[in-house]
N, C-alpha and C positions, 0 to 999 in steps of 0.2 A: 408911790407904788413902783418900786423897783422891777413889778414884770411889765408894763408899759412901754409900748416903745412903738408908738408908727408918727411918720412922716407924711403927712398929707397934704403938706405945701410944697416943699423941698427939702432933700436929705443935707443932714449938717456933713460938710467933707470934711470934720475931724474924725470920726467914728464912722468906721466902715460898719454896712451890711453885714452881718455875723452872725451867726445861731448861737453863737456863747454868749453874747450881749442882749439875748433873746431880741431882736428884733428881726421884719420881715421887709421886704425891697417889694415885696408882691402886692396887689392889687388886694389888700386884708376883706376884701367880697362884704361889705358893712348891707343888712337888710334895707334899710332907709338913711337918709341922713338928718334924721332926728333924734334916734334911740341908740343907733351907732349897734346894735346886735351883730354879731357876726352870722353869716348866712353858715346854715347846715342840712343836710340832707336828713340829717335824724330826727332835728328840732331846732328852733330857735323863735325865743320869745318876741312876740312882735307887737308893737302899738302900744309901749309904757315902757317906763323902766324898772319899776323890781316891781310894782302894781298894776292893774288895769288895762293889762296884757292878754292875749293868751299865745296858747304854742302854735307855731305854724312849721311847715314843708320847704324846703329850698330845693331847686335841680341843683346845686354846687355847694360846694365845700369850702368856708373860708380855710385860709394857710395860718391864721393865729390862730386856732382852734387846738390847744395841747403843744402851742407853741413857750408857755412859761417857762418860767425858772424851774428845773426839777428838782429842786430844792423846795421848792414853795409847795404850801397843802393843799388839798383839790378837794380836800373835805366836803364841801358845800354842793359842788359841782353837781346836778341830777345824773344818773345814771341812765346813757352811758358815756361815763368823762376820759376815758381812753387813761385812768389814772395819772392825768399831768395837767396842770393849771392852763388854761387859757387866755393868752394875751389879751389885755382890755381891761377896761372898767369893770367888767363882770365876771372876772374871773374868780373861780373860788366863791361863788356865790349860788342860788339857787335858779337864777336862771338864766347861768352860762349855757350859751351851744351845745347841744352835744356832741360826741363823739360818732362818727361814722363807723360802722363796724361792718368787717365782709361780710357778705351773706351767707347764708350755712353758718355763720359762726355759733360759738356757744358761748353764751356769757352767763357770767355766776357775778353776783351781787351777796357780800359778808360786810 
């Protein structure tokens, strides 16, 4: 999976920190450390992995959250996917993160 990219033991010091490498130096806000979900304020699936879950609330926003490749599809991703892949195992899939969106905004779904 070329959009994957955290360090959870120690970063390798051949390949710096980069957002063109799509990876994150930050604290990827994971909901548990069983199902590895990334935390969202909008949604993010909790207690399974692509089954026998359901959607839960976060106070924070993970930083791989629309951090992929922009290259990559985001097809899958539930609405609202801020239109860019999310770092992880679940990205591009149904129950990637969602997107945080300002308030007052206006979203249109096509």
């Amino acid at each position: 999976m070329p959009h994957v990219c955290l360090w959870l033991l120690r970063p390798r010091h051949d390949r710096p920190f980069t957002a063109s490498n799509n990876c994150i130096s930050a604290d990827p806000l994971f909901a548990d450390q069983t199902y590895f979900h990334e935390k969202s304020s909008e949604g993010f699936y909790a207690n399974g992995f692509f089954s026998g879950g359901s959607w839960s609330i976060a106070t924070e926003d993970s930083p791989a959250i629309d951090a992929g490749d922009r290259a990559s599809t985001y097809a899958n991703e539930p609405t609202p996917n801020g239109r860019r892949l999310n770092l992880g195992a679940y990205g591009n899939t149904p129950v990637a993160s969602k997107t945080r969106l300002p308030r007052g905004s206006v979203f249109t779904v096509w």
